[in-house]
C-alpha positions in Angstrom: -14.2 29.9 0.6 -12.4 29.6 4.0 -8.6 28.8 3.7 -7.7 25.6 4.8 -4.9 25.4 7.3 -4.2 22.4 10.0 -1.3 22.3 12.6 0.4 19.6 14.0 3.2 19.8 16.4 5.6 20.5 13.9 3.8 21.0 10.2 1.0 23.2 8.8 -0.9 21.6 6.2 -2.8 23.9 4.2 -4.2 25.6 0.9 -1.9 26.3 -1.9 -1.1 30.2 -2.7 0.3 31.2 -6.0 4.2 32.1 -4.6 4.3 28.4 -3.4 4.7 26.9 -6.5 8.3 27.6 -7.7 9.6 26.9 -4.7 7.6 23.4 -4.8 8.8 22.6 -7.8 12.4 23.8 -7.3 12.7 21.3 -4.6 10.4 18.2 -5.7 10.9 17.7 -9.6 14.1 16.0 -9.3 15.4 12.7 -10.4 15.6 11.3 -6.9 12.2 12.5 -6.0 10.3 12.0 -9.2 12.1 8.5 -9.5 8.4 6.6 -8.7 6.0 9.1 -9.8 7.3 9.5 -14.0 9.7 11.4 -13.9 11.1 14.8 -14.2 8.1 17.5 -15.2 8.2 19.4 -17.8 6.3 23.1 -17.8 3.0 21.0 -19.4 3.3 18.6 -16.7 3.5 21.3 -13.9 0.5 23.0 -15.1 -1.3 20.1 -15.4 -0.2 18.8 -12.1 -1.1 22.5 -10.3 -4.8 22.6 -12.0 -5.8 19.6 -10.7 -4.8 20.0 -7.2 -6.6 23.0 -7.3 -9.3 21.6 -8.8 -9.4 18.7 -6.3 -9.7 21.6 -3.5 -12.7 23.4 -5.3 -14.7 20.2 -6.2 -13.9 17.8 -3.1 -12.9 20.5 -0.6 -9.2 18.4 0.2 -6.8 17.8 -1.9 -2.6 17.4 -1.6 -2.1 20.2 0.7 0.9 22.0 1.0 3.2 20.9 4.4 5.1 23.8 5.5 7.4 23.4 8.4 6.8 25.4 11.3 10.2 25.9 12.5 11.2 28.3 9.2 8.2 28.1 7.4 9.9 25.5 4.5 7.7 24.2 1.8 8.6 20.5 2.3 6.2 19.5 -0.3 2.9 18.2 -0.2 0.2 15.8 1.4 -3.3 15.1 2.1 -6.3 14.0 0.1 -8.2 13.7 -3.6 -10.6 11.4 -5.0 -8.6 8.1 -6.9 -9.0 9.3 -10.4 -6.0 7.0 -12.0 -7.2 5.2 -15.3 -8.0 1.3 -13.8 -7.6 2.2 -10.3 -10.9 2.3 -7.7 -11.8 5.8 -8.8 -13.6 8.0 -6.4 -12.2 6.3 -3.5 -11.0 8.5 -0.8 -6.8 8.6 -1.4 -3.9 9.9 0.6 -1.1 10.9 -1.2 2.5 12.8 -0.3 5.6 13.5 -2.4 8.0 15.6 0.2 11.8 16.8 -0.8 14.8 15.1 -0.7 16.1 16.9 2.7 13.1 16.4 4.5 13.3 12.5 3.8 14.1 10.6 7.2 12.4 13.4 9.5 9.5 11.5 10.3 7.5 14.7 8.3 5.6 12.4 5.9 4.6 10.2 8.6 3.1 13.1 10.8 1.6 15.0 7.8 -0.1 11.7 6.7 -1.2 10.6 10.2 -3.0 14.5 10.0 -4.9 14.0 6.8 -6.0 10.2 7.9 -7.5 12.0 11.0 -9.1 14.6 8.5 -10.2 12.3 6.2 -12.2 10.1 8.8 -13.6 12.7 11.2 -13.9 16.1 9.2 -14.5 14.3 5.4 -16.4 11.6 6.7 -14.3 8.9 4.9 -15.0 4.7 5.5 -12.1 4.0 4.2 -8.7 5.4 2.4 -6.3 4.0 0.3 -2.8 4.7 -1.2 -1.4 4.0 -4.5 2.3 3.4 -5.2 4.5 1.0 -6.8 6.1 -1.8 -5.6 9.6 -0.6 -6.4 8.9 2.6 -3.7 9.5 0.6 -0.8 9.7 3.8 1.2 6.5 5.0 0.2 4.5 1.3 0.6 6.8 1.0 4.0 5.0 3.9 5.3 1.7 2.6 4.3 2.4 -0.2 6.7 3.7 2.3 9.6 0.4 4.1 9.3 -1.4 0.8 9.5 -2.5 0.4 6.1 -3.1 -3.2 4.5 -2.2 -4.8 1.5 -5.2 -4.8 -0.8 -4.2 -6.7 -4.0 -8.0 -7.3 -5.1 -7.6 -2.7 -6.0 -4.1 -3.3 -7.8 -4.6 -1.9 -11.5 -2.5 -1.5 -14.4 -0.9 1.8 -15.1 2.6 2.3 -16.7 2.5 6.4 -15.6 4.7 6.4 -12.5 6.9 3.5 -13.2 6.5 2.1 -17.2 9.2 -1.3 -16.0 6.4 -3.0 -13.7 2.9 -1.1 -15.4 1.2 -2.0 -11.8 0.0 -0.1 -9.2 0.3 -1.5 -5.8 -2.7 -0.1 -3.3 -3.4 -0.1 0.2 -6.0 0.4 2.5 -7.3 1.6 5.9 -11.0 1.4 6.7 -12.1 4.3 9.7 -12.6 1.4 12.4 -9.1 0.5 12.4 -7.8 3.9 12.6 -6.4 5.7 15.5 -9.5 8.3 15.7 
């Protein structure tokens, strides 16, 4: 299988590789960052978490890529695409996810990284539409829903007490291809 790898002006998003993954974790499963997505992982939850991105990659051909900054070559975290497959959500719809460290919060990487993968998903993965899951306490991560142009879709919100057990909803949004900057 070809390696994935896509450049923006100041990110490369691409395939996971086996020395990636301490240093992902050593800067993403923290309190702060983990605070809307259940916490703190232990060893289980890692594992878990890397076999199904790389499963996502190997059955869909995307999945939550890593974003490495050009600059140094810093793993910054993570973003791109899977299929929905949360428990009450609108499973098999196209998603776009990211979960980036602490000190690359503020940067504007998220937004670029996302803006890449919503350009991948609608011209190389032939997406109609995309959504985003989050809950509503993560106003940073529904604000940039909004920057991206994504709308409110209340009619997908499911129940789901993973990420944040006080609420037990997930908050989704949308963007169809036509009203995407392609």
């Amino acid at each position: 299988m070809v390696e994935f790898r896509h450049q923006t002006e100041r990110l490369i998003l691409r395939d996971w590789r086996e020395d990636d993954w301490a240093e992902f974790w050593r800067h993403t499963n923290t309190p702060a960052v983990m605070r809307w997505l259940g916490g703190v992982c232990d060893e289980a939850k890692r594992q878990a978490a890397q076999d199904r991105l790389l499963s996502y990659q190997t059955d869909f051909g995307h999945t939550f890529w890593v974003v490495e900054r050009k600059e140094d070559g810093a793993i910054l975290g993570f973003c791109g695409l899977k299929r929905c497959n949360q428990q009450g959500g609108p499973v098999g719809m196209m998603e776009i996810g990211w979960r980036l460290r602490e000190d690359a919060w503020g940067h504007g990487y998220a937004k670029e990284a996302a803006s890449a993968s919503l350009d991948l998903a609608f011209e190389r993965f032939a997406a109609d539409e995309v959504i985003a899951l989050t809950v509503h306490g993560n106003r940073p991560s529904w604000g940039l829903m909004i920057r991206l142009g994504m709308r409110r879709r209340e009619d997908l919100d499911f129940d789901n007490v993973d990420f944040d057990p006080e609420s037990g909803r997930i908050i989704v949004y949308s963007i169809a291809r036509s009203d995407w900057r392609l």
